[in-house]
C-alpha positions as CSV (number, residue, x, y, z in Angstrom):
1,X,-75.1,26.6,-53.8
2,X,-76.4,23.5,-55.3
3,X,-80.3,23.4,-55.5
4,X,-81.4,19.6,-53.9
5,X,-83.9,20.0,-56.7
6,X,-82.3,20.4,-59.8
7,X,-82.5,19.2,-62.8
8,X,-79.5,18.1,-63.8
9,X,-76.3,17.0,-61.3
10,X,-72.6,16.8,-61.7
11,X,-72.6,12.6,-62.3
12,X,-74.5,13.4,-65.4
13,X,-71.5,15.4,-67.0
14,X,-69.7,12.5,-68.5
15,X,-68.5,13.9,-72.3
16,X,-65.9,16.5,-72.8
17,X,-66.9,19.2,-75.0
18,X,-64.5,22.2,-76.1
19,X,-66.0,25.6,-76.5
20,X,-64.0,27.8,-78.9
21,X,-64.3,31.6,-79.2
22,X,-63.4,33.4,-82.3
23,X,-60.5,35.8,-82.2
24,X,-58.7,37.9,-84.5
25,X,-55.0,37.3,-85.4
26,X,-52.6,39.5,-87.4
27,X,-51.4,38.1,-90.4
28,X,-48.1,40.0,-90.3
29,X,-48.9,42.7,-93.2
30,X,-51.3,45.3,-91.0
31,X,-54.3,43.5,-91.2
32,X,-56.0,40.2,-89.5
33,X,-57.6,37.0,-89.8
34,X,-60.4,35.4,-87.5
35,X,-59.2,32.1,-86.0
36,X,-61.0,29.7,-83.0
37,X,-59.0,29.8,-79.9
38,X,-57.9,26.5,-78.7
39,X,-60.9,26.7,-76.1
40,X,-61.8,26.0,-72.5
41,X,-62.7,21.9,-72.3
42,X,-65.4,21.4,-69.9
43,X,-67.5,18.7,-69.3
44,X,-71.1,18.5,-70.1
45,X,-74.0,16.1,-70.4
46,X,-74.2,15.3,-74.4
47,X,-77.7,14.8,-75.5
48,X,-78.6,14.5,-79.2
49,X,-82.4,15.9,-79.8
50,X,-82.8,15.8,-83.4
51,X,-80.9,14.5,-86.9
52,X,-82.1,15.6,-90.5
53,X,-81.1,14.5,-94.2
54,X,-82.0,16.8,-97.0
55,X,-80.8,17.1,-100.8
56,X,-79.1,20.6,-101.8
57,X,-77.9,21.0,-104.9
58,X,-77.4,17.0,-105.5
59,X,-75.8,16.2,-102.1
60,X,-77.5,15.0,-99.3
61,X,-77.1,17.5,-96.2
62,X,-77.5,16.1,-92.5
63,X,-77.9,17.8,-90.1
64,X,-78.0,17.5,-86.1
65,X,-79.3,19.7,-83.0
66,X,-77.9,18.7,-79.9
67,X,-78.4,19.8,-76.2
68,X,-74.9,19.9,-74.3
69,X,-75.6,21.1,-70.5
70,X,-72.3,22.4,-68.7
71,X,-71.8,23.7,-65.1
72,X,-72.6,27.7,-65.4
73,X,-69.8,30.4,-66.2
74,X,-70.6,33.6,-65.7
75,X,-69.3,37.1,-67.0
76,X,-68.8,39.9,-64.1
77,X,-72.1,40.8,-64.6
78,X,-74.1,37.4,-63.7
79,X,-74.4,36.9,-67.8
80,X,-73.4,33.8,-69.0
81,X,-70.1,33.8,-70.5
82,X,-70.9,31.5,-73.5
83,X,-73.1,33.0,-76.8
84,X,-74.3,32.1,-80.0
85,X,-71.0,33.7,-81.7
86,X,-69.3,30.6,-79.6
87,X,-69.0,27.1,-81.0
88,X,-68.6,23.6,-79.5
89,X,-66.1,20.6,-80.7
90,X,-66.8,17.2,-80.1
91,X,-65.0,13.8,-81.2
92,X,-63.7,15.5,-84.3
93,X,-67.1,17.3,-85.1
94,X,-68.1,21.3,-85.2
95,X,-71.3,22.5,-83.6
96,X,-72.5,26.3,-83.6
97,X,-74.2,27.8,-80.8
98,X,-77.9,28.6,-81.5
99,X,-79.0,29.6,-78.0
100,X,-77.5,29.6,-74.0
101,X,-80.4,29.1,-71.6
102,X,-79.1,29.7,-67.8
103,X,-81.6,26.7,-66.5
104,X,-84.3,28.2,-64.1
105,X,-82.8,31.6,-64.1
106,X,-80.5,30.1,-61.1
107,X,-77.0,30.7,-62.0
108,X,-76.0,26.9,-61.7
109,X,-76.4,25.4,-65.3
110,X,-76.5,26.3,-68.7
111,X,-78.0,24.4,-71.5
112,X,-76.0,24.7,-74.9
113,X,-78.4,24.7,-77.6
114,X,-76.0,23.3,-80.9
115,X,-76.5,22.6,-84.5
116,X,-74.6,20.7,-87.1
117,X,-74.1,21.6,-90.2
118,X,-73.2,25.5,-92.3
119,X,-71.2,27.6,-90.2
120,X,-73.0,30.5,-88.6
């Protein structure tokens, strides 16, 4: 059921984000390798909340935290499907999952917090 209050509404979800899960694949020999799955594309509201430059080691890093909100998915439990061992492409870029808040405890969004930059 959709809240006539909420925060955010489907009209806002104009970008197309792909959420990628790491998985293990065997390399032929006995053992594996961890790959990202090809991912489930949804769409979601893009919003950019902070950008950072800073020099390491002679190179300038940047960095970016975004806020993507996507329709809620849920695990059989009620828990949100998505977590911080998750990560988001977008136009050609890589994003790791910091944090999934389930907005307002309701079940009906999720807020994708995201970060640019060394793999988590």
């Amino acid at each position: 059921m959709v809240n006539c209050c909420s925060k955010y509404s489907a009209r806002q979800l104009k970008s197309r984000i792909t959420i990628q899960r790491k998985t293990q694949a065997g390399d032929g020999m006995g053992g594996w390798t961890e790959t990202w799955s090809a991912g489930d594309a949804v769409w979601a509201l893009w919003k950019p909340m902070s950008g950072s430059e800073r020099v390491q080691a002679m190179r300038v890093s940047p960095s970016l935290s975004v806020r993507a909100v996507i329709r809620f998915r849920g695990d059989v439990n009620g828990a949100p499907y998505y977590s911080a061992a998750d990560r988001v492409t977008y136009r050609g870029r890589t994003y790791n999952i910091t944090a999934v808040i389930d907005v307002d405890d309701a079940g009906e969004w999720l807020e994708l917090m995201l970060s640019e930059g060394a793999p988590s």
